[in-house]
C-alpha positions as CSV (number, residue, x, y, z in Angstrom):
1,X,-12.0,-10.3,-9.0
2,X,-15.0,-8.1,-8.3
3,X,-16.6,-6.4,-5.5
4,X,-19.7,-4.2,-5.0
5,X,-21.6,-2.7,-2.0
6,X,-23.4,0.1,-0.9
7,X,-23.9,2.1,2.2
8,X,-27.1,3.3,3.3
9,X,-28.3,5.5,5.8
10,X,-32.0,6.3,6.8
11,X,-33.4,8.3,9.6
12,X,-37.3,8.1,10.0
13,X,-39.7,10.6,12.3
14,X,-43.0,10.7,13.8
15,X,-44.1,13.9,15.4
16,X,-46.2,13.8,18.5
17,X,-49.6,12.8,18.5
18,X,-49.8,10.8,16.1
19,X,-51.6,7.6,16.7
20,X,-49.3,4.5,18.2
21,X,-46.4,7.2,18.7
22,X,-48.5,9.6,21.0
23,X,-45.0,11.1,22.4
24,X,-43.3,11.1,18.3
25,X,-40.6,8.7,17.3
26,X,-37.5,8.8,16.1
27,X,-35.2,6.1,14.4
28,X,-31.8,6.1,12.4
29,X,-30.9,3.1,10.7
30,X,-27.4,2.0,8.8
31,X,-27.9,-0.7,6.1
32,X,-24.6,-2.3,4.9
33,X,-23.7,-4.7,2.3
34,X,-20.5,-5.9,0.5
35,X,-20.1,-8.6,-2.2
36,X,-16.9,-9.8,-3.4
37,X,-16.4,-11.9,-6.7
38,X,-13.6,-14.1,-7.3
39,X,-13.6,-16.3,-10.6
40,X,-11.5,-18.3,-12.8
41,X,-12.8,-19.7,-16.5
42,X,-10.9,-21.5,-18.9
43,X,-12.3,-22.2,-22.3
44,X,-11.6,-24.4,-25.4
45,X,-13.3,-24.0,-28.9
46,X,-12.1,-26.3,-31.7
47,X,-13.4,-28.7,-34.4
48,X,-13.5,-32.4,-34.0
49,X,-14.3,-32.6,-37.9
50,X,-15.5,-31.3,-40.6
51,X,-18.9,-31.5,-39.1
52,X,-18.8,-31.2,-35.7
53,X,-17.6,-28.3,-33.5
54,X,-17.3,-28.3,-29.8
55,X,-16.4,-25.7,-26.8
56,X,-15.8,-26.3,-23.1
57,X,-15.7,-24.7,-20.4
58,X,-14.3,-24.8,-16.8
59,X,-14.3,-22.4,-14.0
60,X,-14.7,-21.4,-10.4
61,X,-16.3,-18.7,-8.5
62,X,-16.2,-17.7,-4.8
63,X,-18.5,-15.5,-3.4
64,X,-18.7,-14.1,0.0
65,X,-21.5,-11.4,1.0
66,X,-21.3,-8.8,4.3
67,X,-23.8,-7.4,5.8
68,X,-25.0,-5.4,8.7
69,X,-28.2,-3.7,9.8
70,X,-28.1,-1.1,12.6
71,X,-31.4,0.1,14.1
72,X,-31.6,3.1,17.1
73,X,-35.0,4.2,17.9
74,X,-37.1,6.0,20.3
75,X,-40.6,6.0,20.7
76,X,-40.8,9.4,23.3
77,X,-39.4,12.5,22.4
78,X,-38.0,14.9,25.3
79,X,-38.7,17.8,23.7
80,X,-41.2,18.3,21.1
81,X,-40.1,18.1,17.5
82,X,-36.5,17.9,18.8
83,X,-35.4,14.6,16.4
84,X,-32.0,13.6,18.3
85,X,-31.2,9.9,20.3
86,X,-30.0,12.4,23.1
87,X,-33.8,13.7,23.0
88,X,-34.8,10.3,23.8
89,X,-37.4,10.5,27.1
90,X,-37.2,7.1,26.9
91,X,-34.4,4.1,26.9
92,X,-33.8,3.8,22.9
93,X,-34.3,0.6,21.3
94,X,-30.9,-1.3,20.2
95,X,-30.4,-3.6,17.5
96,X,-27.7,-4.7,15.4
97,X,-27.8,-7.6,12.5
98,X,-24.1,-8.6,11.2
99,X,-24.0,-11.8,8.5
100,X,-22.0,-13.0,6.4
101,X,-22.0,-15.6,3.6
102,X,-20.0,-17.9,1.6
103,X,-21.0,-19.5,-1.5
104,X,-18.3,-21.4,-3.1
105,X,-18.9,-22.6,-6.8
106,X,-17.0,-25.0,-9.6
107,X,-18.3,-25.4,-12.8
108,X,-18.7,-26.2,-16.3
109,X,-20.1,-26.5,-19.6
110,X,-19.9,-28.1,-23.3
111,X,-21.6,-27.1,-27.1
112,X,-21.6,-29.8,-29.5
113,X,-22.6,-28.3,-32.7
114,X,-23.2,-30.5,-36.0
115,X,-22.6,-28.6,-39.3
116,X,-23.8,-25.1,-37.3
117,X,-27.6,-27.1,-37.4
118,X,-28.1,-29.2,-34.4
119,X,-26.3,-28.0,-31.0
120,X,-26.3,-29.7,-28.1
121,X,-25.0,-28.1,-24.6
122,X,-24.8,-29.8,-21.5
123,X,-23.7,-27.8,-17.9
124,X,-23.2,-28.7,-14.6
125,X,-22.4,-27.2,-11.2
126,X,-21.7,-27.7,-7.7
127,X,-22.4,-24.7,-4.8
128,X,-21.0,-25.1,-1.7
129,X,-23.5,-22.3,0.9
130,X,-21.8,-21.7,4.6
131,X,-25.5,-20.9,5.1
132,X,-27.0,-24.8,5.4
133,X,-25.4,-27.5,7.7
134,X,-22.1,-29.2,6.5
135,X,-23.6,-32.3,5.9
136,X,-26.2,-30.8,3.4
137,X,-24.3,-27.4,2.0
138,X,-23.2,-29.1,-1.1
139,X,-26.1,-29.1,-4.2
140,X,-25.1,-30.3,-7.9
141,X,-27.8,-28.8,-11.0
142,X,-27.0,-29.8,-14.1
143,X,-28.5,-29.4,-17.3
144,X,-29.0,-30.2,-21.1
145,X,-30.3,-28.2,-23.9
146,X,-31.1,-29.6,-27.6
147,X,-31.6,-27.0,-30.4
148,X,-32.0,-27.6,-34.3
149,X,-32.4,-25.4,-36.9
150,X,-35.2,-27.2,-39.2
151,X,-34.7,-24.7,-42.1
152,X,-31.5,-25.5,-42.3
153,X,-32.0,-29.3,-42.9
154,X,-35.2,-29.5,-44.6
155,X,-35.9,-27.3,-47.8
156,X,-39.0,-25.3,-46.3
157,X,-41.5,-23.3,-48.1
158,X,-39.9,-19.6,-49.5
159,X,-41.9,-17.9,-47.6
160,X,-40.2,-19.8,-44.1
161,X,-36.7,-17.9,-43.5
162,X,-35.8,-19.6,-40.3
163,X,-37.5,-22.2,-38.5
164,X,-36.1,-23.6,-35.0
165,X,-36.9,-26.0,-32.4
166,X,-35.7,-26.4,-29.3
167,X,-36.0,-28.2,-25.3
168,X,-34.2,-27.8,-22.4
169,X,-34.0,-29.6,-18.5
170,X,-32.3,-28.4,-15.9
171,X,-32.1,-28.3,-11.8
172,X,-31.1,-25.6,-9.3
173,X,-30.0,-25.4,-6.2
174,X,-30.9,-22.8,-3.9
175,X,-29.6,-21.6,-0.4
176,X,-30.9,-19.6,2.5
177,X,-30.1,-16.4,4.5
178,X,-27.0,-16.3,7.0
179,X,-27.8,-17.7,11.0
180,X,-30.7,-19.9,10.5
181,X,-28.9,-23.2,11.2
182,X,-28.3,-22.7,14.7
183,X,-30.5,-20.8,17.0
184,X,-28.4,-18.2,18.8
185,X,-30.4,-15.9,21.6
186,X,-31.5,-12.4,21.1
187,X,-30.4,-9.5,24.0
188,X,-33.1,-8.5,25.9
189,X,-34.5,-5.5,27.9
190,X,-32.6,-5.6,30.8
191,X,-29.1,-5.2,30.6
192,X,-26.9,-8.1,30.6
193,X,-30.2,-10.2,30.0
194,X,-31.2,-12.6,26.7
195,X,-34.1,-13.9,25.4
196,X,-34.8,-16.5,22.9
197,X,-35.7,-15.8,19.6
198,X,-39.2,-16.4,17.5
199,X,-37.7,-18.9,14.9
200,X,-36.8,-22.5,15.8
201,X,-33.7,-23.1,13.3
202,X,-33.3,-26.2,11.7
203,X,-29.6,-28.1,11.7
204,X,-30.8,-30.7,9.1
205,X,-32.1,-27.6,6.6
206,X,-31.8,-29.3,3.0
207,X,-31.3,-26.8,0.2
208,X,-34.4,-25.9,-2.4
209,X,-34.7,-27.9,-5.4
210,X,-36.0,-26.8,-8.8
211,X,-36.5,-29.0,-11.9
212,X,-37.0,-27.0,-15.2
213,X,-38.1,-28.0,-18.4
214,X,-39.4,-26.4,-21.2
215,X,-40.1,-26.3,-24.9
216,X,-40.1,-24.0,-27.8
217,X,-40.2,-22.7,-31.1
218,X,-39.0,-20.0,-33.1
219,X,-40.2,-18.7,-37.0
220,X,-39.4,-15.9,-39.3
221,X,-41.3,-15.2,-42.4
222,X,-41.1,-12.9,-45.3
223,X,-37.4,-12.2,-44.7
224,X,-37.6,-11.9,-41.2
225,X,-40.3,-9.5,-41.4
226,X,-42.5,-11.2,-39.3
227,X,-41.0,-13.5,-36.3
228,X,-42.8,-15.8,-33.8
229,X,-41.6,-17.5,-31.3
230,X,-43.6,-19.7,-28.3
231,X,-42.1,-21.7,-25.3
232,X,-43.9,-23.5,-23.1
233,X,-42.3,-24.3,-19.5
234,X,-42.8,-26.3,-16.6
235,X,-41.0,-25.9,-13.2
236,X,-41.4,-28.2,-10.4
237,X,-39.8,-26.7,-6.5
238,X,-39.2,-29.1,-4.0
239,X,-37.6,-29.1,-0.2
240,X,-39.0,-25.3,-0.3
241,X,-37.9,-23.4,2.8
242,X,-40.4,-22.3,4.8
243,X,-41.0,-21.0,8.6
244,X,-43.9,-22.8,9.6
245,X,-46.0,-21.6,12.5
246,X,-45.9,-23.5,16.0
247,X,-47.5,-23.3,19.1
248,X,-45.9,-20.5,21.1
249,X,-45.1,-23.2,24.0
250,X,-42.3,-24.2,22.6
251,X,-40.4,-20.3,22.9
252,X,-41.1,-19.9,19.3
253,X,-43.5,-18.6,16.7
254,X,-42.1,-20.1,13.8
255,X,-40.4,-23.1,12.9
256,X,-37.6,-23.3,9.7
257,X,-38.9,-26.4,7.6
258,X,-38.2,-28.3,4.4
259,X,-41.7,-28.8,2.4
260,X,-43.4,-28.3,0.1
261,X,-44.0,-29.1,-3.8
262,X,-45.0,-26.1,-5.8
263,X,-45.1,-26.3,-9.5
264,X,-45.3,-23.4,-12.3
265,X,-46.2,-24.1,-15.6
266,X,-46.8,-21.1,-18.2
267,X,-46.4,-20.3,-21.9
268,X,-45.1,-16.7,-23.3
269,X,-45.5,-15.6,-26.6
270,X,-43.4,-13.4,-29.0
271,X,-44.8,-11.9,-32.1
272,X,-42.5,-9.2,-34.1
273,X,-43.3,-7.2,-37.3
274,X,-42.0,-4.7,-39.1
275,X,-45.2,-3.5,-41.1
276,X,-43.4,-0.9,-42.8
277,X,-40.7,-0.6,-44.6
278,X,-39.9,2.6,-47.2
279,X,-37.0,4.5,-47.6
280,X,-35.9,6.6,-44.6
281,X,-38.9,5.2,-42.7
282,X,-39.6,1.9,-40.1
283,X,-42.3,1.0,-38.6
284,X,-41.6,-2.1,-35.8
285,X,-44.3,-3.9,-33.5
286,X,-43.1,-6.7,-30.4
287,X,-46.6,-7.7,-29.0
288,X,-45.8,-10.0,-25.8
289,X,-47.9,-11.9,-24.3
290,X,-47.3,-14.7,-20.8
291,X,-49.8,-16.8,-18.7
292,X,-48.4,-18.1,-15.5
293,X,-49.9,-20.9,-12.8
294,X,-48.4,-21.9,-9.4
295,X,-50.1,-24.8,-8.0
296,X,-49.2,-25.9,-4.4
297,X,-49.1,-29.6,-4.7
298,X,-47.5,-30.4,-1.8
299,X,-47.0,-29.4,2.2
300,X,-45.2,-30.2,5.2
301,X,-47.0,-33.5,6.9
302,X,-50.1,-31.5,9.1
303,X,-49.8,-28.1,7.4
304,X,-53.2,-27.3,5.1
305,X,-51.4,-23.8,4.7
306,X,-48.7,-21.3,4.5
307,X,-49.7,-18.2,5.1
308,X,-47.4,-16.2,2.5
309,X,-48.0,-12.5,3.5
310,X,-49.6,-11.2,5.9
311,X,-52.1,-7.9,5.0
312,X,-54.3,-5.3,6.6
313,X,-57.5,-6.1,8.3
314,X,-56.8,-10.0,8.7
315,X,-56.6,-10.4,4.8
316,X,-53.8,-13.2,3.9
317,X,-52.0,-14.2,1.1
318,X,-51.4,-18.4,1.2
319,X,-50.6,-21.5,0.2
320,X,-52.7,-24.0,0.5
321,X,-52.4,-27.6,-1.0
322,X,-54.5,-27.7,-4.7
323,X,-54.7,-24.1,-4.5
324,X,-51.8,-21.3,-6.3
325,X,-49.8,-19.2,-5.5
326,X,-51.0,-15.5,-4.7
327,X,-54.4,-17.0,-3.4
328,X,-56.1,-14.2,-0.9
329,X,-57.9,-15.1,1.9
330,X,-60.3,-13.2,4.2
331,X,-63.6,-12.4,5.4
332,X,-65.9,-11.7,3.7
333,X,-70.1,-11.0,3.7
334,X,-72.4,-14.0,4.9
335,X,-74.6,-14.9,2.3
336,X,-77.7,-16.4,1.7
337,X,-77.6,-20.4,0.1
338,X,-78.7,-18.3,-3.5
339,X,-75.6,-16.3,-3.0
340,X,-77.4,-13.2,-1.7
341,X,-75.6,-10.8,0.8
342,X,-77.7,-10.9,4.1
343,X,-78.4,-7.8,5.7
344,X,-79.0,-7.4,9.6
345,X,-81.7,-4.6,11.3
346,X,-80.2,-2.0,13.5
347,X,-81.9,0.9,15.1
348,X,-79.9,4.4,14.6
349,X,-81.5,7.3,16.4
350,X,-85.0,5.4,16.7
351,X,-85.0,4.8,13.1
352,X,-84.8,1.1,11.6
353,X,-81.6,0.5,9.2
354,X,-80.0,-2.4,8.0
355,X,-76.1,-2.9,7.4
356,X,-74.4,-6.0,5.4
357,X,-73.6,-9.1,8.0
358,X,-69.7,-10.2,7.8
359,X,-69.5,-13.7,7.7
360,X,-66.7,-15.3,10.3
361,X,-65.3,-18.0,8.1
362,X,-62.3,-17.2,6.2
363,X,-62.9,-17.7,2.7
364,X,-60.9,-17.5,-0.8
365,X,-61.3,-14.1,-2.5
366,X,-59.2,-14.1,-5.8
367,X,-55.4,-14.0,-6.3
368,X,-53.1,-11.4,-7.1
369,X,-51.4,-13.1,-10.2
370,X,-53.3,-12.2,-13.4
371,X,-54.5,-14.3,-15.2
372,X,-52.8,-13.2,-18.9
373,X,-50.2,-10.3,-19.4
374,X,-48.9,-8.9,-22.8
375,X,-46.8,-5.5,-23.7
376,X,-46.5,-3.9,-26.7
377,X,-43.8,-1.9,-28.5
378,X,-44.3,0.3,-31.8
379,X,-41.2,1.5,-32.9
380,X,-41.6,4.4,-35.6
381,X,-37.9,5.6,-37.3
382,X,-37.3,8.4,-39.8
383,X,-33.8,9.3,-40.6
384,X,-32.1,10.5,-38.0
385,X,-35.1,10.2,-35.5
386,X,-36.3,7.9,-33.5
387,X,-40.0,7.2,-31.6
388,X,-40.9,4.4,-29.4
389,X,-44.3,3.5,-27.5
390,X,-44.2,0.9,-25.0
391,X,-47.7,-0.2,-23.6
392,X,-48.1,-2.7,-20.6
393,X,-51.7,-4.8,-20.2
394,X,-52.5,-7.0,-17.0
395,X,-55.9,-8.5,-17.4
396,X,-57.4,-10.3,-14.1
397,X,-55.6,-10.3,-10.3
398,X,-57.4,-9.3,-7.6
399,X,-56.3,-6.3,-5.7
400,X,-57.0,-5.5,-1.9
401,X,-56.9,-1.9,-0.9
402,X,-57.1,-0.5,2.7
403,X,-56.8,3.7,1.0
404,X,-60.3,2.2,-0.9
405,X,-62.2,1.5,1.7
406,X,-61.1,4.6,4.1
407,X,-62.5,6.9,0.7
408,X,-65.4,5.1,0.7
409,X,-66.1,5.3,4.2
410,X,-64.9,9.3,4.8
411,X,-67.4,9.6,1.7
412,X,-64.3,11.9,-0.2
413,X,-64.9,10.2,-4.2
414,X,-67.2,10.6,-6.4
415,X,-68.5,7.6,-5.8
416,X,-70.2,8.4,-2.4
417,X,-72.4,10.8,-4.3
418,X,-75.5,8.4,-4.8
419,X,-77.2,8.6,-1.0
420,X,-76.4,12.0,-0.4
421,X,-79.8,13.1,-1.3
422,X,-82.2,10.3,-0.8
423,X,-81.6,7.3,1.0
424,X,-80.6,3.8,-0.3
425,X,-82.2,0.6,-0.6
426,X,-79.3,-2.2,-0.5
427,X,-79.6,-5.2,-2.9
428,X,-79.6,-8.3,-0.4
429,X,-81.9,-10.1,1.9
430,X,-83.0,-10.5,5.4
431,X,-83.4,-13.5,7.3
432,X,-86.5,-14.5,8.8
433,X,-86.7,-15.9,12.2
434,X,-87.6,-19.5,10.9
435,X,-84.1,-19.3,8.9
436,X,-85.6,-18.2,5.8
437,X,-84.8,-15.1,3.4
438,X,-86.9,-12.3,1.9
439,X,-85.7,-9.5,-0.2
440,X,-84.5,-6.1,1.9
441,X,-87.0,-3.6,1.3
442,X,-85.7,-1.1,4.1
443,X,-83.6,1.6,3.8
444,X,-80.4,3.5,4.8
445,X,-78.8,6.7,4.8
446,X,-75.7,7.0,2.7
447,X,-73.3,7.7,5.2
448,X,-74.3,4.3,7.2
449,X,-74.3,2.7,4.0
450,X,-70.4,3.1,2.7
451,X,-69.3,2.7,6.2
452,X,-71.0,-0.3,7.2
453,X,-70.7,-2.0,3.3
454,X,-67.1,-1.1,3.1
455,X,-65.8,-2.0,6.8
456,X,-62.2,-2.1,7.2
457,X,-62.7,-6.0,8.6
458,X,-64.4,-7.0,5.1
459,X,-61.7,-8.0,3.1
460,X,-64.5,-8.8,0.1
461,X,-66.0,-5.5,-0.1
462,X,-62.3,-4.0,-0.5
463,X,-61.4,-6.4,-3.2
464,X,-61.4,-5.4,-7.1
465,X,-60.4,-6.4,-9.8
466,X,-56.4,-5.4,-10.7
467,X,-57.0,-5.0,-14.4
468,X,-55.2,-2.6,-15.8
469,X,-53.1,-0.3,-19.0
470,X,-50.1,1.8,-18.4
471,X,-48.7,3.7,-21.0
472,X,-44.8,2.6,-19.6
473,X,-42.4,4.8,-21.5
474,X,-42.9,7.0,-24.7
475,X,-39.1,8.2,-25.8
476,X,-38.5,10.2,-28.5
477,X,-35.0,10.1,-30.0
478,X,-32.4,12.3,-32.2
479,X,-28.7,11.1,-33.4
480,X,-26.9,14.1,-33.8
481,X,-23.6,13.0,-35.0
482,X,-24.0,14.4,-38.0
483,X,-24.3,17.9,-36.5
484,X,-20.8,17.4,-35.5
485,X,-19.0,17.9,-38.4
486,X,-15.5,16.9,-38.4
487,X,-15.0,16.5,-35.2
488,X,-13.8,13.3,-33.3
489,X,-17.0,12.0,-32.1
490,X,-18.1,8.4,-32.6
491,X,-22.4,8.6,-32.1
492,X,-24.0,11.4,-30.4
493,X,-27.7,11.0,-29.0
494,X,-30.1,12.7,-27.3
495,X,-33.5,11.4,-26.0
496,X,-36.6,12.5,-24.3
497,X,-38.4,10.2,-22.5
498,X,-41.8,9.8,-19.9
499,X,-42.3,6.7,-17.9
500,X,-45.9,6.0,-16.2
501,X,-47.8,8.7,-18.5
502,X,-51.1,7.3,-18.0
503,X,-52.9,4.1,-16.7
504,X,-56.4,2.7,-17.2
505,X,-58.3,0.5,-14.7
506,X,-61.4,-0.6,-13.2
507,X,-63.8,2.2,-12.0
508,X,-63.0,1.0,-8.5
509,X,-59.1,1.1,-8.6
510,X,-58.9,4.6,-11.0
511,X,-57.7,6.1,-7.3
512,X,-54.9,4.7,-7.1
513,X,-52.0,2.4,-8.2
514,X,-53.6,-1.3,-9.4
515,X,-49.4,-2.4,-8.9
516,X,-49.3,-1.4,-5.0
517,X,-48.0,-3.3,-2.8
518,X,-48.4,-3.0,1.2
519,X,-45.7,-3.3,3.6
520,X,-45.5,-5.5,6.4
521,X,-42.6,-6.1,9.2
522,X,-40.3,-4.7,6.7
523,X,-41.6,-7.3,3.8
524,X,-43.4,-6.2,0.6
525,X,-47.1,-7.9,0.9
526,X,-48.6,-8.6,-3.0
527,X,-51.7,-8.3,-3.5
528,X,-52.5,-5.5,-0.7
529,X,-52.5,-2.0,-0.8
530,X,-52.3,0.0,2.4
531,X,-52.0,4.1,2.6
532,X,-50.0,4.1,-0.9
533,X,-48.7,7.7,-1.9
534,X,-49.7,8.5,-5.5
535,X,-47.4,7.0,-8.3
536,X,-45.9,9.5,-9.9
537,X,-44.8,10.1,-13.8
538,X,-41.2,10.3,-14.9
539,X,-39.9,12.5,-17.5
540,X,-36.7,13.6,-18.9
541,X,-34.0,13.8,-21.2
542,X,-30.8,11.9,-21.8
543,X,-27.4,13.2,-23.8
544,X,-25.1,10.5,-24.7
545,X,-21.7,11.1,-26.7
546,X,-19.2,8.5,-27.2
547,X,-15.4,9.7,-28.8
């Protein structure tokens, strides 16, 4: 039996004047949550033979999960920088989430192994969720793994120390959050008054389905200086649930579906070496390396999309059938048929200018998966000390930042600078009043320029690419048990370490984080950045001693 929770309690403020809380705000909020683990496992591990072994296992787990989500707020303060619920000037806003969930599990497993070279294991499990209808809360996911070790059977090459192959399939199950089966009503403004809620709930809510399979390999040369290992995967989702938008005549906004049919397929890489290997000194190296797609395949019957997350400035993150995952939609500039931003006349204090046109169609502008990622360790050890260098590479993703286009448009980087002194002729074309195009030859002053070009509204011009190299951690290490003489300690260790030193990107995104994320009705948004504060670097020391 295990438990675990945590208690946490947040109070927020807004002085007065600030825009959307004119008269300040105030808000405390109490986050609870308790989970409670109760499990039973029995195992046997024997021989049939001579040659083959076997283990099985049996067990059962319940789990059951409180929570509860208290929210007090007022949007007027009384008195002037006085943050108290008594100082409310208005009637504070009341709300109060309490869920629980069961989950109860049974389960097992068996490993045939034949003469410790081919191993076969075979699992299976049933959930039982209170959070889906009885007649559908029950979901089975088995699986089966087949592994050999090919240097063990067949004489290999000397250089070959270990050679493995090995596949897997298996399917999951997967639940949803407490009080979505039945649609309950919501207290309203008026005491003693209800109102409905924005999600229609579903009573016939099927559980997620996942089937997994995947592939792989994994070599050591030179005695096992050099390792390699590859798997290749591919994960098809079905019965995805989703809250799909409805027309706002039927009381809701959304409605909580079954669809969809997502798939992710991806290979990662594993390449370790120890290039160096003399006495008192160790040079290792673990280069990474992963490429990921999510194609949406599938929706509900008359749903083109599922809009994901939901951004700044009317930018989007969606699904939409043959696209992937991540995709980000948005305006973006009309263009001429050649591709060519077109560029509109305006008159500014008598003078002629011209500013970019923004298109009205909504249009795909890149996605915030990249397209490759890889890491790399170097481990250096001398005697008793120890240094390790851990670098992290994205290449490709798209990145849409709201803090980018307010700098460009206050003029506050470096980047403003061109236009300051002479004006600018933008790159684009104008359209002639028979419909055809002619290359802008006018002018505009800088100022108009970055705050007509980078427009809050034009999700394109605020898009870059999320590139990117952080220098993760560098840790530097000392075992000191030898300075302890004879004393009774077991290992002794002290290490310094620095997390986010330093981070590379694309001229465009060198202001600020390229891993932001916005927030949005209390969900993370991907692929958004909105008013970020500046990431900060980590660095420390840790002093471990064990008796």
């Amino acid at each position: 039996v295990g438990t675990d929770g945590y208690d946490d309690r947040r109070r927020s403020r807004r002085p007065s004047g600030q825009n959307g809380f004119a008269l300040g705000m105030y808000r405390e909020q109490n986050i609870r949550f308790q989970e409670t683990n109760i499990d039973f496992l029995l195992s046997y591990n024997n021989k049939l033979n001579d040659k083959i072994g076997v283990r099985f296992d049996a067990g059962a787990n319940q789990m059951n999960q409180a929570t509860f989500n208290g929210i007090a707020q007022t949007n007027a303060l009384g008195i002037r920088g006085v943050y108290n619920l008594g100082n409310a000037a208005d009637r504070p806003v009341l709300r109060q989430t309490d869920a629980t969930k069961r989950i109860n599990s049974i389960y097992g497993s068996a490993r045939f192994d034949y003469l410790n070279k081919i191993y076969v294991d075979v699992t299976g499990r049933n959930d039982w969720s209170s959070t889906l209808p009885l007649d559908n809360n029950s979901f089975f996911y088995p699986s089966v793994g087949v592994s050999a070790i090919l240097s063990e059977m067949i004489k290999m090459p000397k250089a070959i120390s270990f050679a493995q192959v090995r596949t897997s399939w298996a399917a999951t199950g997967n639940d949803t959050d407490p009080l979505l089966i039945e649609r309950v009503f919501a207290f309203g403004t008026l005491p003693s008054s209800v109102i409905n809620t924005p999600l229609l709930t579903n009573a016939g809510l099927r559980p997620e389905r996942t089937s997994a399979f995947e592939i792989g390999t994994e070599l050591r040369f030179l005695s096992d200086k050099i390792s390699f290992e590859a798997n290749y995967y591919n994960n098809l989702t079905t019965d995805q649930i989703l809250q799909a938008p409805v027309s706002q005549a039927s009381g809701a906004i959304n409605s909580l579906i079954n669809a969809g049919k997502v798939r992710n397929a991806g290979v990662e890489l594993l390449l370790k070496l120890r290039p160096v290997t003399i006495k008192d000194f160790n040079w290792d190296v673990s280069l990474v390396w992963s490429r990921n797609r999510g194609t949406v395949e599938e929706l509900a019957p008359g749903v083109s999309s599922y809009i994901i997350g939901q951004g700044p400035s009317g930018g989007t993150v969606e699904g939409r059938v043959g696209g992937q995952m991540g995709d980000i939609y948005g305006r973006g500039f009309a263009r001429s048929p050649q591709g060519d931003i077109i560029y509109d006349k305006v008159s500014v204090g008598g003078t002629t200018i011209v500013r970019p046109r923004v298109g009205s169609a909504i249009i795909k502008l890149g996605n915030y998966n990249p397209d490759w990622t890889m890491g790399l360790i170097n481990n250096f050890s001398y005697k008793n000390i120890n240094l390790r260098i851990f670098l992290d590479y994205r290449n490709g993703g798209s990145l849409v930042t709201q803090t980018g286009a307010l700098l460009y448009r206050s003029g506050v980087i470096t980047e403003t600078l061109v236009g300051r002194e002479a004006p600018i002729t933008p790159v684009g074309v104008l359209q002639n009043a028979d419909g055809s195009f002619t290359p802008n030859t006018i002018t505009t002053t800088g100022q108009d320029y970055y705050r007509s070009y980078y427009a809050a509204e034009n999700v394109e011009a605020n898009t870059y690419d999320a590139t990117f190299l952080k220098v993760r951690e560098v840790s530097l290490g000392f075992n000191l048990k030898n300075y302890f003489g004879k004393l009774p300690v077991a290992s002794a260790n002290l290490t310094i370490f620095g997390r986010n030193l330093f981070v590379a990107s694309t001229n465009a995104l060198r202001h600020f984080n390229p891993e932001s994320f916005a927030f949005n009705s209390g969900a993370l948004v991907p692929g958004f950045e909105a008013g970020q504060l500046p990431s900060t670097r980590t660095m420390g020391f840790n002093l471990s001693v064990g008796f």
